[in-house]
C-alpha positions as a printed Julia matrix, in Angstrom:
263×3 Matrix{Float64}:
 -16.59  -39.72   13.99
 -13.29  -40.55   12.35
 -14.5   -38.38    9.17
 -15.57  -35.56   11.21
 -12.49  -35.76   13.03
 -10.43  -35.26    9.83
 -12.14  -32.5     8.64
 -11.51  -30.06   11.92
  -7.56  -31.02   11.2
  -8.18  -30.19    7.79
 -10.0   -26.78    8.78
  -7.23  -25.96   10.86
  -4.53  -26.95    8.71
  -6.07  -24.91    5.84
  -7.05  -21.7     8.11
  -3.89  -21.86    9.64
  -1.46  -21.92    6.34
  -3.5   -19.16    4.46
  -2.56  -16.51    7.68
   0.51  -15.53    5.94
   0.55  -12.09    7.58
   2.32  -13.74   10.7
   5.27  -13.34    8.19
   5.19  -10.79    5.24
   6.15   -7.22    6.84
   5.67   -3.87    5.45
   1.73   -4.65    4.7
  -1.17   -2.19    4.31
  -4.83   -2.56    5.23
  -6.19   -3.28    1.95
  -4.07   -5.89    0.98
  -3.4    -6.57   -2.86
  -1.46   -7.76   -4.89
   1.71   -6.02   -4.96
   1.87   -4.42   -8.35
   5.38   -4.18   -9.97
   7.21   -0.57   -9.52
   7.68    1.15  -12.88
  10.62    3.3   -13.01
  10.63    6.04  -15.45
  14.25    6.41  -17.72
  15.2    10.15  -16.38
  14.95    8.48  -12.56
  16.85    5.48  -13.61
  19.42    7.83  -14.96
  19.54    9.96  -11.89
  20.13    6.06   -9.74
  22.8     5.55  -11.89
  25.18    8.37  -11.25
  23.85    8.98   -7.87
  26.23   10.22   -5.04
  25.66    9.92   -1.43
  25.4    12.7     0.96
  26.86   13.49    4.34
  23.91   13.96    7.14
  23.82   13.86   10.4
  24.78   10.61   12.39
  26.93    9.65    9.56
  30.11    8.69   10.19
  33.05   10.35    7.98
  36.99    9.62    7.87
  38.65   13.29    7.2
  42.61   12.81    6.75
  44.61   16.41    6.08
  48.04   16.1     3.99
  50.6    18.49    3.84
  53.91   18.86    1.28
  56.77   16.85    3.18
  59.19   19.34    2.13
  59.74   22.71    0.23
  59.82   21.3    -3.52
  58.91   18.07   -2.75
  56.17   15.87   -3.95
  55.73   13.75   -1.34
  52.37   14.28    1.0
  52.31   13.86    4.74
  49.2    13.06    6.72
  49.08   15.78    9.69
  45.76   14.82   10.48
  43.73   11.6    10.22
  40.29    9.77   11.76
  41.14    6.94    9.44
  40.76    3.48   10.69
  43.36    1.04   10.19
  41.12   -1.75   10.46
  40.57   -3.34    7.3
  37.68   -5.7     8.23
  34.55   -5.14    5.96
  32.25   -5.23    8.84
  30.7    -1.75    9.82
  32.48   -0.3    13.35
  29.96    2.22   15.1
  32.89    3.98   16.01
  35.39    5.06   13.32
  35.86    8.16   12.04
  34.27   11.2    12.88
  30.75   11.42   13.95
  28.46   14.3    12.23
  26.51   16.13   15.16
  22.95   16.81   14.44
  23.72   20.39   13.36
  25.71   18.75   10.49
  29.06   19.54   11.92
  32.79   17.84   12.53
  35.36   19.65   15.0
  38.46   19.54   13.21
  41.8    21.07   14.48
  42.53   24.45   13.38
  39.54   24.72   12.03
  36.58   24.11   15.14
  33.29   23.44   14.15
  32.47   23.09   10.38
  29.66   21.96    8.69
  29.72   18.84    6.43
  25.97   18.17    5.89
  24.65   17.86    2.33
  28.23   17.4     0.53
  29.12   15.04   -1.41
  32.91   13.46   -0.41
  34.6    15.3    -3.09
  32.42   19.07   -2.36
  33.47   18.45    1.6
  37.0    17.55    0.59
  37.28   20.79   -1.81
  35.22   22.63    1.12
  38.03   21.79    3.94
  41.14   22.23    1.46
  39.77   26.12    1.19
  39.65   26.78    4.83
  42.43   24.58    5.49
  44.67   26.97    3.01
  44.3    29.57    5.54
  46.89   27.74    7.85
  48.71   25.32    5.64
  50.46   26.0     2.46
  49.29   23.49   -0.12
  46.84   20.68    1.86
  45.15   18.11    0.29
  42.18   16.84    2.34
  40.3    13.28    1.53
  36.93   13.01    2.81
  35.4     9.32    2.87
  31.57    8.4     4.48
  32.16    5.58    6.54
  28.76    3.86    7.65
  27.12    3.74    3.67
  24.78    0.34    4.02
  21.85   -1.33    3.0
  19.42   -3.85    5.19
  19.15   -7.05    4.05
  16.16   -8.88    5.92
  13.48  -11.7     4.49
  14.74  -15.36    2.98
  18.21  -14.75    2.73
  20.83  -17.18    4.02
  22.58  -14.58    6.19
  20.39  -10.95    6.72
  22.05   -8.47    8.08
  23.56   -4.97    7.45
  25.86   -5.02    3.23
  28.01   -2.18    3.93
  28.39   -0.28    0.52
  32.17   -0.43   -0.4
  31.9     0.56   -3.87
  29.74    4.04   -3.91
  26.69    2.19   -5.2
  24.96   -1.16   -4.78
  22.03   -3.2    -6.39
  19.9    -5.61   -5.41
  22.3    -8.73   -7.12
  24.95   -7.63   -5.51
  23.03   -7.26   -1.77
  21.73  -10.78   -2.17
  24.9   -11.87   -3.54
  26.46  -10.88   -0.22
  24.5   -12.34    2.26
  24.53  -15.87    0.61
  21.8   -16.18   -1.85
  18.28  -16.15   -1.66
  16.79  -19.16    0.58
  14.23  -21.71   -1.05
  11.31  -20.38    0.73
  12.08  -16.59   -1.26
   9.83  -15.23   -3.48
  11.64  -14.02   -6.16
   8.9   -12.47   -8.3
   8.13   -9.82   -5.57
  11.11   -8.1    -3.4
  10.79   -4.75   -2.09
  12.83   -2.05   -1.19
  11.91    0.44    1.44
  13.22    3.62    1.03
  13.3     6.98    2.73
  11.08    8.17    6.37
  10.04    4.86    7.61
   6.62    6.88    8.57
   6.22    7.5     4.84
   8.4     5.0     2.86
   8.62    4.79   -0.67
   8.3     0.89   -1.04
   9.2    -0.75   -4.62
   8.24   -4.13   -5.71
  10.96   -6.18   -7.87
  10.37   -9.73   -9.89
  13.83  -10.83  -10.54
  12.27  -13.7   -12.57
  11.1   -11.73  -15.52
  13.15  -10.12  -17.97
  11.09   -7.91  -19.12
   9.84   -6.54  -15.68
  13.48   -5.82  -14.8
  13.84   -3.53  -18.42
  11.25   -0.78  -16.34
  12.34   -1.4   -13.11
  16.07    0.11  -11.26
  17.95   -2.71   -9.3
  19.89    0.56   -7.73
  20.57    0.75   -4.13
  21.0     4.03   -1.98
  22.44    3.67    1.63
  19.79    2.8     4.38
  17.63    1.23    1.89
  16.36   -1.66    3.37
  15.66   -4.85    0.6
  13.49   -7.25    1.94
  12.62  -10.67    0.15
   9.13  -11.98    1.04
   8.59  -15.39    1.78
   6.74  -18.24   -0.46
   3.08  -19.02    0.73
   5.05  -22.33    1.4
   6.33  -21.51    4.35
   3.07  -20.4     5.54
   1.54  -23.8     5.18
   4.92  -25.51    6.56
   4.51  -23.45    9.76
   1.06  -24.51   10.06
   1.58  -28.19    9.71
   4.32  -27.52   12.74
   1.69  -26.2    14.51
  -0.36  -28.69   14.22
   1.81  -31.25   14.36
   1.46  -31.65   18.55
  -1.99  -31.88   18.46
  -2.32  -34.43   15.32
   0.48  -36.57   17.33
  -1.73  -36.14   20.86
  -4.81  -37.1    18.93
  -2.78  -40.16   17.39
  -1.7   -41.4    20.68
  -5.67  -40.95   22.18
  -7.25  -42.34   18.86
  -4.58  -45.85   18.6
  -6.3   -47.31   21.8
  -9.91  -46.85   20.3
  -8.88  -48.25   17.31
  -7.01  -51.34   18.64
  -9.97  -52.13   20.58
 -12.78  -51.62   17.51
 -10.17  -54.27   15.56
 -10.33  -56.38   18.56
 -14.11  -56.48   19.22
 -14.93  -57.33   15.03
């Protein structure tokens, strides 16, 4: 009975660890190993000097200097959405916020559309129009909500805003405290693009030679994910468990004092 007993736990135990889907997101129906993401050297190139554009929903600091004086050299700021705060943190509600039609409302100018500029084409964009009302402005443009989503076995997930222009993967992991023990480090993805239709990469950070074809490059609103170990699959199942094998424990004890007892 004991024996038999045993094996059920050991069933359950087994059945239970192997059901690793209860934690690895981004999965399709015909689940197989996740083969590592080759990236060809034109589309590494294009990673490398890529530039972010404005869209819709983005967020965008547009500050408007003028000459302080007749001859002089210094520049005044007659118009500004900058935020003073210098906190790293994303705010949902600095700057200027791009309508859905692409557009800002600026003074003098009304409505103007931003969409699919880089910062320096909207800046050059605004100092034209702008030169119909100011003599000599100078107009910095600066994207304000640029981030990545860090989620999976990593100390602290969250949203990385991108400071810098670019990111990669080091760098994301290196900011929200490392990668836990439970990560597998042989197979992060990044999701990328229409969450309907998502380009997903694969990434083993423990091979050199798979990172030589792959492109650690970031673009904002990727989201990097870090799959867990098949570890903590098995760890969640002996929690599970755990209950029952103490409730059993507690029922079993008695029968077993009393077998010693009666030989």
């Amino acid at each position: 009975m004991k024996d038999s007993i045993l094996v059920v736990i050991l069933s359950i135990f087994i059945f239970s660890g192997c059901s690793m889907k209860d934690y690895k997101l981004f999965q399709t129906k015909d689940e197989k190993k996740d083969e590592l993401s080759i990236i060809s050297q034109d589309e590494y190139e294009e990673e490398v000097v890529f530039e972010n554009l404005i869209a819709p929903n983005d967020r965008v600091d547009i500050t408007v200097y003028i000459q302080a004086g007749q001859g002089s050299q210094q520049m005044t700021s007659i118009l500004t959405s900058r935020d003073t705060n210098t906190s790293q943190t994303i705010e949902e509600n600095i700057g200027l916020l791009v309508t859905q039609k692409g557009t800002v409302r600026l003074p003098l100018l009304g409505s103007v559309n931003v969409a699919g500029y880089t910062q320096d084409e909207a800046s050059e964009m605004l100092i034209k129009k702008y030169k119909k009302y100011i003599r000599n402005p100078y107009v910095l443009v600066e994207i304000k909500n640029q981030r990545v989503i860090v989620i999976g076995e990593v100390k602290q997930p969250g949203i990385v805003p991108v400071t810098n222009g670019t990111m990669n993967v080091i760098e994301a992991i290196a900011r929200t405290g490392d990668l836990t023990d439970m990560a597998s480090r042989s197979n992060i993805k990044v999701v990328r693009g229409d969450l309907r239709k998502p380009q997903i990469r694969n990434i083993d950070l423990t091979n050199m030679s798979s990172l030589a074809v792959s492109s650690l490059y970031l673009k904002p609103n990727d989201i990097l994910y870090v799959q867990p170990r098949k570890l903590k699959g098995y760890n969640k199942a002996f929690d599970e468990i755990n209950p029952f094998w103490n409730m059993l424990s507690s029922i079993l004890d008695p029968l077993n004092q009393r077998k010693t007892l009666i030989e």
